[in-house]
N, C-alpha and C positions, 0 to 999 in steps of 0.2 A: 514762478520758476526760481527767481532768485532769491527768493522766500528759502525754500526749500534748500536750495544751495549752501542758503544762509546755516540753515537749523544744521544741519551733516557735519558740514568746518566745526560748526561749533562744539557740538557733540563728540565729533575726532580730538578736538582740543579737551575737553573732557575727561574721554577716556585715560590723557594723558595725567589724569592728576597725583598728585604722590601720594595717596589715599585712595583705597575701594569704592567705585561712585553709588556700591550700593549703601555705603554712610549717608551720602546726599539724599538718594528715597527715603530711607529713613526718617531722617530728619524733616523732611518736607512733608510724608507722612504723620509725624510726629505735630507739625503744626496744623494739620489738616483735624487730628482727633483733637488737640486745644480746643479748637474752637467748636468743634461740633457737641461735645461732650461737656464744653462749659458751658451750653444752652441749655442742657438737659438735667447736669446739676445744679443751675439755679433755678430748677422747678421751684421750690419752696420758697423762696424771696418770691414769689408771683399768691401763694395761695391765701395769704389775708386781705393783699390790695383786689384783687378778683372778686373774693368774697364782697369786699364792701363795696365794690364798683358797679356790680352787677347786682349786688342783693342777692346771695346765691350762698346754699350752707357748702358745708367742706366735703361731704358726700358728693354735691353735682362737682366740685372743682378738680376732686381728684380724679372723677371721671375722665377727664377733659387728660389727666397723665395718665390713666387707664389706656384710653381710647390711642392713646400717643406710642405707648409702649409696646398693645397687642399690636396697632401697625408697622411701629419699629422690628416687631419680631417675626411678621410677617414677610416683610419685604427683606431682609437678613438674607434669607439663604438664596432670595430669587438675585440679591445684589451678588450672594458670595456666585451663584452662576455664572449669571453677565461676566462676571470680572474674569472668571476660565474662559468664557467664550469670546468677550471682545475685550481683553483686557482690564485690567486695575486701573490703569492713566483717564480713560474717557468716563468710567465708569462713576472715577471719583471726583472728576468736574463736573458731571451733570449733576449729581449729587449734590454738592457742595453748591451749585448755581438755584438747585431748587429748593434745596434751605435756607439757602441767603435769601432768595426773593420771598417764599412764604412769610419766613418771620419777617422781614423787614412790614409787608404786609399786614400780619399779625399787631404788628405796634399799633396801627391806626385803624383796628375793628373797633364798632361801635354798637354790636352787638355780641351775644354771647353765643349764636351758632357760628355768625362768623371764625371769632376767636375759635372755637371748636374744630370747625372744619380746617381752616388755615393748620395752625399748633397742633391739633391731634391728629390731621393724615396728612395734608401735603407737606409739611416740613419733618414730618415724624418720615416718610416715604423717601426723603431726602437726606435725611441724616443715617438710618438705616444703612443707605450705599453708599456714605463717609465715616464708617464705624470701624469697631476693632475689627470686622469682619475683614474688610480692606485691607485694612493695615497691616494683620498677621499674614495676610496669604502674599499679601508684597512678600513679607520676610521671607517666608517659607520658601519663597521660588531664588529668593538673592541670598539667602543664608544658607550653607549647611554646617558648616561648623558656626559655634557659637551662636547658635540660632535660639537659644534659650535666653539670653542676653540681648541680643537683639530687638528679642521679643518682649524683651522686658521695658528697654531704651523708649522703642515705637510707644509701646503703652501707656509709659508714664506718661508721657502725653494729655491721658484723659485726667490724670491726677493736678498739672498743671494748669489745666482748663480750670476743673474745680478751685485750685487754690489763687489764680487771679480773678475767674468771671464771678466766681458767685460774690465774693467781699467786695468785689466793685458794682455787681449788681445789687446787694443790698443799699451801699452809698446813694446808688444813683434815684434807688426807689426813697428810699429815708428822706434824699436833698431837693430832690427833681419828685420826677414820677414813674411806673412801670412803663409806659409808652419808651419815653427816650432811654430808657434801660434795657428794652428790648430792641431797637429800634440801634443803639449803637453796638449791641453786641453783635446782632444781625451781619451787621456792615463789616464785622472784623474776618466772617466767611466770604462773602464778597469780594476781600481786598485780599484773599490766601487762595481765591479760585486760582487766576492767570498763572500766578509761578507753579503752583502744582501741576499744572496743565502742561506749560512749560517746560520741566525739568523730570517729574516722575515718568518712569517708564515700569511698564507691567513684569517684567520679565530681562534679566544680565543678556539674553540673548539678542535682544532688540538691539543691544549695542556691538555686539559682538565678544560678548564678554561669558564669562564663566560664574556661578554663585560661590560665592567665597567659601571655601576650603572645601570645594567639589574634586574629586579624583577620576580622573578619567575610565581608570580600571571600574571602579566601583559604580561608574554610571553607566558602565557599558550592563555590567552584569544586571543591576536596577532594572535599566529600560527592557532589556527582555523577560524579568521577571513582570515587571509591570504592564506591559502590554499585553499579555498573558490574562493576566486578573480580569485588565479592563474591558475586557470582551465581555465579561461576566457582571459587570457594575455598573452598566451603562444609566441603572436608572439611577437618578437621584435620592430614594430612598434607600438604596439598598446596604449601606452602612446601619441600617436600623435594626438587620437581622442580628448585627453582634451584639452580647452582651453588656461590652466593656463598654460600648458605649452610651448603655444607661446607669452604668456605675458613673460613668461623669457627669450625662446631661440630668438626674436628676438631682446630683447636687447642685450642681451649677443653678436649679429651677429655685432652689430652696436659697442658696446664694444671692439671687436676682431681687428674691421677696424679701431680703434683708439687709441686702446695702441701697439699689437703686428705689427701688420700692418702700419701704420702707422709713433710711434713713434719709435717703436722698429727696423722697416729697415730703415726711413730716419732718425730722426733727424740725428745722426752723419753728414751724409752728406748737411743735411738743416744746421746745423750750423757752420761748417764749409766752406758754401758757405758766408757766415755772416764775414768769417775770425777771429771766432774763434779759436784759439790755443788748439794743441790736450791736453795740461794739462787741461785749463778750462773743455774742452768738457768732460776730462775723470774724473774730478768735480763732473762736472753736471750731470752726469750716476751714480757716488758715492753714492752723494747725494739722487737722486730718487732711487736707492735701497735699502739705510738705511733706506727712511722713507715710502718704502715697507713694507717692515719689519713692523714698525711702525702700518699701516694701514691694512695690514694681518693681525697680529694676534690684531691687536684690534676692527678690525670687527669682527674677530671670535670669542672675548670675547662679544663683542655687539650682537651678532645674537643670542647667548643664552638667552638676558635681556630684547632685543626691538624688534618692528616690523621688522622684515627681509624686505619686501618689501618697507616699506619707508625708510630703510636702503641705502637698496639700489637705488633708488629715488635722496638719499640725493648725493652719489659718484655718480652718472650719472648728476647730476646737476652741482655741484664740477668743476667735471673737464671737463665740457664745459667752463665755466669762465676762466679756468687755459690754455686753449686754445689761449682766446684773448689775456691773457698775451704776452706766447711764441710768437706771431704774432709780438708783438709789440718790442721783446726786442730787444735791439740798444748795450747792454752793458751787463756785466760778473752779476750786481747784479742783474739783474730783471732775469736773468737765473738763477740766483740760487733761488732767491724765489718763481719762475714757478721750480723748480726743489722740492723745497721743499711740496709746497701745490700738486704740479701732485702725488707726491710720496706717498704722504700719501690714494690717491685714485687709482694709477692705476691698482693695484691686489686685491683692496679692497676689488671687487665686487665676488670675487671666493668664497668665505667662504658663504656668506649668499647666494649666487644660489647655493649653495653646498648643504648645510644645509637644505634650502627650498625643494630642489630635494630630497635630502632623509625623509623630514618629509613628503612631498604631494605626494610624488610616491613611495612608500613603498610595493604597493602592488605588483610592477612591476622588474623586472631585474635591481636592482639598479646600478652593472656595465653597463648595455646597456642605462638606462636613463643620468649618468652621461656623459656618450660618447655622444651619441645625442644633448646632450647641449652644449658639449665642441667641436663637429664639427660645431652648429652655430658660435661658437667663432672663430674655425681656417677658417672659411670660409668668415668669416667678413674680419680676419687675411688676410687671401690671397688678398682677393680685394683690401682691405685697403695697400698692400703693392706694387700691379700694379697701379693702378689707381693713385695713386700721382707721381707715376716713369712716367707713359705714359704722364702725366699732366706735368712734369716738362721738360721733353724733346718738349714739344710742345710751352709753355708757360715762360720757363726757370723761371718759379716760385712755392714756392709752396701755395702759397695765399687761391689761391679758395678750395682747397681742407679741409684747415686749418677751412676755414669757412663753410662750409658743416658739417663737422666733427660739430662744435657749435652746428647747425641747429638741428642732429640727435641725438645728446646727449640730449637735452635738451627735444626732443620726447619722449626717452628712458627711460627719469624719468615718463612720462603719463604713460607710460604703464606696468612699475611696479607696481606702485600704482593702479594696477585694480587687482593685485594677493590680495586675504586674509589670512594673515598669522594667521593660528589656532594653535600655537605651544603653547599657555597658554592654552589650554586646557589637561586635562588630558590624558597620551599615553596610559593605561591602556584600555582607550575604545575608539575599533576600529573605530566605528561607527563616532564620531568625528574629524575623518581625511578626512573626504568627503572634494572632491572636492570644490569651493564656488567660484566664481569669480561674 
């Protein structure tokens, strides 16, 4: 009882802050995707020590990030559900509590199904309901103005995962071994569960508050167009009949097979086959998450000001060029200036399909639309992360696949640019948020 007591006072004190406490979700969000997304970016610092620990080629290892990603993409929209139905706060501790525990777990398999089972579903099943999925539907529900920005803030998040966990998990594998490398990143979700638990709440309303630069007028009219729809959408599929949303989710597919999938489980090991030295390599990982960073949050400042869809157009175009580069490089500079130019597009494209998603499907489960789009992605992920392993064990290269990847990126800008983004129009009326393609 005086628990409870306790939490109210405090949260009334809270409210008082001289800043929006939807800043605070954010942020705590923001540390919740660090850490989950830096265990999944340093997939590749794990697949040579694997290989040689187990005696096991790079076909069976990528499987093990295969097996990881389809259940990551799996469980995405049944997380983005729960978190409509019982909240984002519970949703994203249990989560967080079942990937702390798996990996930590994980550290001290001594077998290869273990490692398997733990890493490729229960932790992957755990991070899934700590992913961007989460994150952006926090936003969506706390942001309406500058919710592109916001979206962007939250996000980087996974870029700063990458650009502290992996360069310290390389270290720690280099100096020590993968056990205590997994084994201490593990612990850093662990120790981000209780305050997120803590301090996140699902929804401005739970506090008695408003989403920042909501209008009374314009919500009123909202909710009776919306309730209207949602008679008609009950199912969780039913976003699938529109078009515009395969104009996103199949770039996004083709996206997934080229940043996470791709460079996120091989380079390490592509450039390292190159006889790069694990300093440069853990550089060049440095570098592409700093100018993550960079490229997050200033697409998400962009998505507020420009067309979202040529936006996005522009980063699928981008980084097919930035493609030929990596192909080509023979030496440390032209890696860092494909690390530079990748970096600034590889998460780029989350914030404007983010944004996009919650301004054209609004009338729908916006955690179950967010999921649906983000299992195109881990689904992309997945292939993208067998298909160059199967290819390089067959070919001992990884060439063709690098060129492929050009080929589909540069599709992937056509077919954004068939979305119409109506975000200048006024949000007050509903009626101009129809559909358009």
């Amino acid at each position: 009882m005086h628990y409870k007591g306790g939490i109210i006072i405090l949260f009334e004190r809270l409210k008082q802050l001289p800043f929006f406490y939807g800043w605070v979700v954010l942020g705590l969000s923001f540390l919740g995707l660090f850490a989950t997304f830096g265990i999944r970016a340093s997939f590749g610092a794990y697949v040579i020590p694997w290989e040689d620990e187990f005696a096991i080629s790079r076909t069976t290892v990528t499987f093990i990030s295969t097996l990881s990603l389809i259940t990551y993409a799996t469980f995405q929209p049944i997380a983005g559900r729960l978190s409509d139905r019982y909240g984002t706060r519970l949703v994203l501790a249990v989560s967080l509590l079942l990937a702390g525990t798996a990996l930590i777990l994980a550290s001290m398999a001594n077998q290869l199904w273990q490692l398997t089972f733990l890493y490729g579903i229960v932790a992957s099943i755990g991070l899934a309901g700590a992913s961007n999925v989460t994150a952006t539907a926090i936003v969506a529900h706390w942001f309406v103005e500058k919710r592109g920005l916001a979206m962007g803030l939250v996000l980087s998040g996974m870029a700063v995962g990458q650009l502290v966990v992996t360069p310290v998990s390389l270290y720690l594998i280099a100096n020590y071994n993968w056990r205590l490398s997994l084994f201490v990143i593990s612990a850093i979700i662990i120790i981000i569960l209780p305050i997120c638990y803590l301090f996140v709440r699902s929804k401005p309303e739970d506090m008695g508050l408003q989403p920042y630069g909501e209008k009374h007028e314009a919500v009123t009219v909202q909710a009776v167009s919306s309730s209207n729809k949602k008679i008609n959408s009950d199912s969780i599929f039913a976003v699938m009949k529109e078009r515009v949303f395969w104009f996103l989710t199949i770039p996004y597919f083709i996206c997934g097979f080229t940043d996470v999938g791709l460079i996120g489980t091989h380079f390490i090991p592509f450039a390292e086959g190159k006889s790069f030295s694990v300093i440069i390599i853990g550089t060049v990982v440095a570098i592409i998450a700093t100018f993550n960073i960079v490229g997050t949050i200033g697409t998400g400042y962009l998505s507020d000001r420009l067309s979202r869809s040529k936006l996005l157009a522009m980063i699928y175009w981008i980084r097919g060029v930035m493609f030929i580069l990596v192909i080509t490089a023979e030496n440390p500079v032209l890696l860092y200036v494909f690390a530079v130019l990748y970096g600034v597009t590889e998460m780029a494209s989350i914030a404007p399909t983010s944004s996009l998603c919650a301004h054209l499907f609004k009338q729908y489960s916006i955690g179950a639309v967010f999921g649906f789009v983000s299992v195109s992605h881990q689904l992309g992920a997945a292939l993208g992360s067998l298909v160059p392993g199967v290819l390089f064990d067959l070919t001992g290269s990884y060439s063709m696949v690098f060129v492929m990847s050009i080929i589909l990126l540069w599709g992937s800008g056509l077919l954004v640019m068939m979305v119409s983004d109506t975000q200048k129009i006024n949000v007050a009326l509903p009626e101009s948020n129809s559909l358009k393609t």
